[in-house]
C-alpha positions in Angstrom: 0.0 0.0 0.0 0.9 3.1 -0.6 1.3 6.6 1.5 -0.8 10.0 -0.3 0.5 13.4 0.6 -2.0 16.1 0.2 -1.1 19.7 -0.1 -3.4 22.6 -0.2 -4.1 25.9 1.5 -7.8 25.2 1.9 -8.5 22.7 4.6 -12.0 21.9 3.0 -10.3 20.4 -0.3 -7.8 18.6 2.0 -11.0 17.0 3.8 -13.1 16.7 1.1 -10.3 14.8 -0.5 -10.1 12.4 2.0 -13.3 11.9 2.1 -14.3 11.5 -1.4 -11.8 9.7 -3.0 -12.0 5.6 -2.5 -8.1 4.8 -1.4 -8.1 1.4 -0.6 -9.4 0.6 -4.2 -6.0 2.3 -5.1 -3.6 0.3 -3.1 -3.2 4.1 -0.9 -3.1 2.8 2.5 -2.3 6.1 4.5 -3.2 10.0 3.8 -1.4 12.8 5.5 -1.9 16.4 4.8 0.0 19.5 4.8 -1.2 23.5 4.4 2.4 24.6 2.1 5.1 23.6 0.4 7.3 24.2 4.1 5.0 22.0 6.1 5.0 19.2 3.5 8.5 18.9 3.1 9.0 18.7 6.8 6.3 16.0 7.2 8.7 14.3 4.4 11.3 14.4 6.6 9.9 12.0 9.2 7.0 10.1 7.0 7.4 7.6 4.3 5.8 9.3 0.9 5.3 7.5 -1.9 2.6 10.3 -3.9 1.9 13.7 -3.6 -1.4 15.6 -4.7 -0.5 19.6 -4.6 -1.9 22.5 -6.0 0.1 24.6 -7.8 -0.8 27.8 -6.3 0.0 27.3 -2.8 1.2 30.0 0.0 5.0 30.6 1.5 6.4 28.9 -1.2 5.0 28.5 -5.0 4.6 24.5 -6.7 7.6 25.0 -8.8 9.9 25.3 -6.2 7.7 22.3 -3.7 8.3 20.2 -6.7 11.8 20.8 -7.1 12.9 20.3 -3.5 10.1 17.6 -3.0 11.7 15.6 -6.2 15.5 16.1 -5.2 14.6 14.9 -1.6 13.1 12.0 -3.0 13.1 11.3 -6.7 10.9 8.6 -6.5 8.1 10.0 -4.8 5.5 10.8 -7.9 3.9 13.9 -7.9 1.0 15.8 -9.3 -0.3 18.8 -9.9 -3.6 20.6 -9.8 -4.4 24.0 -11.6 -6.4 26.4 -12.9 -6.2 27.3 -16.6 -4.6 30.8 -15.5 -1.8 28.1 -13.8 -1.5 26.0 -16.6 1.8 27.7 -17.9 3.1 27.2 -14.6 1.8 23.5 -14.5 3.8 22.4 -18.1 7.1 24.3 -16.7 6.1 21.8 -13.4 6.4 18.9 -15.5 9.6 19.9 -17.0 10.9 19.9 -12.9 9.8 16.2 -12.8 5.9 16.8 -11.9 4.6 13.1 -13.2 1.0 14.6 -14.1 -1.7 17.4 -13.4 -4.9 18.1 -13.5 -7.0 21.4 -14.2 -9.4 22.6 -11.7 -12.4 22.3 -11.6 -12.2 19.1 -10.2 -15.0 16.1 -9.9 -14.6 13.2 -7.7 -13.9 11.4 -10.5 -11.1 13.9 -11.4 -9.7 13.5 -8.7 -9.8 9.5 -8.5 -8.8 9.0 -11.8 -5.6 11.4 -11.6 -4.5 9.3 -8.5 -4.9 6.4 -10.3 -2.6 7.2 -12.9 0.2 8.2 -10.3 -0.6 5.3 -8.9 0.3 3.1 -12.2 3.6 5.2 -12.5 5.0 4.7 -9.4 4.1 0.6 -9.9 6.0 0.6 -13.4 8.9 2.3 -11.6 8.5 0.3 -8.9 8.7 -2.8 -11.2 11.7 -2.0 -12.7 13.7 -1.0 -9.2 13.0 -4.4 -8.5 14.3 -5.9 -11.6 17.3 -3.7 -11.6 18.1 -4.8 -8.1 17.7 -8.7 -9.6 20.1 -8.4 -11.8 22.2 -6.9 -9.8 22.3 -9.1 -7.4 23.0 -11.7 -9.6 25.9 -9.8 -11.5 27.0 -9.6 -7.8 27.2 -13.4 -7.3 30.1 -13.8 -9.8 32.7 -12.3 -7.1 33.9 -9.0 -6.1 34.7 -7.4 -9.8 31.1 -6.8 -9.5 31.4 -4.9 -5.8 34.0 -2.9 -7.4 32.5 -2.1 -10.2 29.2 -0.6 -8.3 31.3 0.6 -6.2 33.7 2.6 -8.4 30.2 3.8 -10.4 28.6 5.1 -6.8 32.2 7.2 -6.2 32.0 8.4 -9.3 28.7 9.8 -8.7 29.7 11.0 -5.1 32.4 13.5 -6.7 30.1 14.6 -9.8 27.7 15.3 -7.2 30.1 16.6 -4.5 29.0 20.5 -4.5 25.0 19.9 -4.5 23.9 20.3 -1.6 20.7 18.6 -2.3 22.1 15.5 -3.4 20.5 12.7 -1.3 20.3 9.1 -1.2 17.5 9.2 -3.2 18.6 10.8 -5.9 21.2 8.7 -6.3 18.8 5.9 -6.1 17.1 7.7 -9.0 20.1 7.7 -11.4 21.6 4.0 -10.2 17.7 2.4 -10.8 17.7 1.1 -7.7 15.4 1.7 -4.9 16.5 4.0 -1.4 16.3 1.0 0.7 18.4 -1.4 -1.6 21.0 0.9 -2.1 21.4 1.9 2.0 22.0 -1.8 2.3 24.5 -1.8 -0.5 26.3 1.3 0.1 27.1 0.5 3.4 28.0 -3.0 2.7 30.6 -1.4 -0.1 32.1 1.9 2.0 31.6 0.4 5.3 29.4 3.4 6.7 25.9 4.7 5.7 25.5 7.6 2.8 25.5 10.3 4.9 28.4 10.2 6.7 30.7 9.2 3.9 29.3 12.3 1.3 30.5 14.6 4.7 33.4 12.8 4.7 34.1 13.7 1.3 32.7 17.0 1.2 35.5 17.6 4.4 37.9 16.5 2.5 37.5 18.6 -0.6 37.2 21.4 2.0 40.8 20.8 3.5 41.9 20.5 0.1 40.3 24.3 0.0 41.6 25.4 3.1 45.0 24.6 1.4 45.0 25.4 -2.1 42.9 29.0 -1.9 42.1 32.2 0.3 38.6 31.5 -0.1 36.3 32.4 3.1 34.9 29.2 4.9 31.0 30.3 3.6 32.8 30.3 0.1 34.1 26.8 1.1 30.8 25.3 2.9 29.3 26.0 -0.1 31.9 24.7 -2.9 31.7 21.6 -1.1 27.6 21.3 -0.5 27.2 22.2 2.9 24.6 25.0 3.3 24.6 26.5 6.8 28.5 28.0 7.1 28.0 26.8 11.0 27.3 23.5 10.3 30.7 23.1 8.3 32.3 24.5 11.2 30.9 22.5 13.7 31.8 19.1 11.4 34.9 20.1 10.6 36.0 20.8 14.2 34.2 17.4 15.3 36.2 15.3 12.8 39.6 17.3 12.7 39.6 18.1 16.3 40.3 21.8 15.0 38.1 24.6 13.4 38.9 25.5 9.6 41.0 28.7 10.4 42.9 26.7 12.9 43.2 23.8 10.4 44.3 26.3 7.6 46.8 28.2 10.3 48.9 25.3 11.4 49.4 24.2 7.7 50.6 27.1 6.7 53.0 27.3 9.3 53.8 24.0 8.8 54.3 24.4 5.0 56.5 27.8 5.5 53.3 29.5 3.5 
């Protein structure tokens, strides 16, 4: 079964969703609901979401932008739209972000359940073939470890091409291996010994020493080239892992190093 994520302003189209719409004939087995764009993507945070029903024109932050961080958070999750015809500029430009379908408003119960049933379909199909990537994976991975390094060597690659986007996640690169988020946690830590998140810091504090070295850029400058977005936070890691902050890291080097 699947989880539904419904996001709209107006509390009476959130409710009258829920209340209209038959989800168990869909395979949905659990509905949540969200006011904006802010609100849904911190429900994301802590809640499984497999589809999201949105309108476009939504307060505190506009679809476009929802969709984006929605999709890079999870690439999987399948989204779509609904709109007005004054919207429905805004609603193609939302499908060329990754928005899987939309639907103009005015909207019938049968609008409604017929839209959901065709996200529905999309996220089985990709479903599907996750699981059929993962099978023959696994099987390419039964002929020894040239297989392990070969994933392995395709994930790292991916790691550095991705090293400066901050909102590079697990899930997206799920998305571009074909695999699904939970298969590839189990695989990545079984081929870099830790989970994703703390080997892309690792990385990304490594790049950063590397900075702290080669340049006279300012640690904001350097949080950022290496995809951390909060300067602080960059300190704070850095300091926990190095035992010293950036300046102090940069300042013994260059002692060290006559520079």
């Amino acid at each position: 079964m699947y989880s539904l994520l419904v996001v709209d302003d107006e509390n009476i189209i959130r409710r009258g969703i829920r209340a209209l719409v038959d989800f168990p004939g869909l395979g949905i087995g659990a509905c949540f609901e969200a006011s904006n764009g802010e609100e849904a993507l911190k429900l994301m945070e802590s809640q499984r979401i497999d589809l999201i029903l949105a309108d476009i024109n939504m307060p505190r932050m506009n679809g476009l932008e929802f969709c984006r961080r929605a999709k890079a958070r999870d690439p999987s999750v399948k989204i779509a739209m609904i709109t007005g015809y004054d919207y429905l500029d805004y609603a193609i430009r939302a499908i060329q972000l990754g928005v899987d379908d939309y639907a103009l408003k005015p909207l019938s119960r049968q609008d409604v359940q017929a839209l959901l049933f065709r996200l529905v379909k999309k996220k089985e199909e990709a479903d599907r073939f996750a699981a059929v990537r993962q099978v023959v994976d696994k099987l390419a991975g039964s002929a020894g470890d040239g297989a392990d390094a070969g994933a392995r060597a395709r994930i790292a690659g991916l790691l550095e091409e991705h090293l400066a986007d901050a909102s590079f996640s697990l899930g997206a690169l799920a998305a571009q291996l074909g695999y699904s988020v939970s298969y590839l946690s189990t695989l990545f830590k079984k081929l870099f010994g830790e989970n994703f998140r703390n080997h892309l810091l690792g990385l990304r504090l490594e790049q950063a020493k590397l900075l702290l070295l080669s340049t006279q850029m300012k640690n904001y400058e350097i949080a950022a080239a290496v995809g951390i977005e909060d300067p602080n936070y960059f300190s704070v890691c850095f300091r926990r892992r190095y035992k010293k902050t950036p300046s102090e890291f940069r300042s013994e080097a260059g002692h060290e190093t006559g520079l």
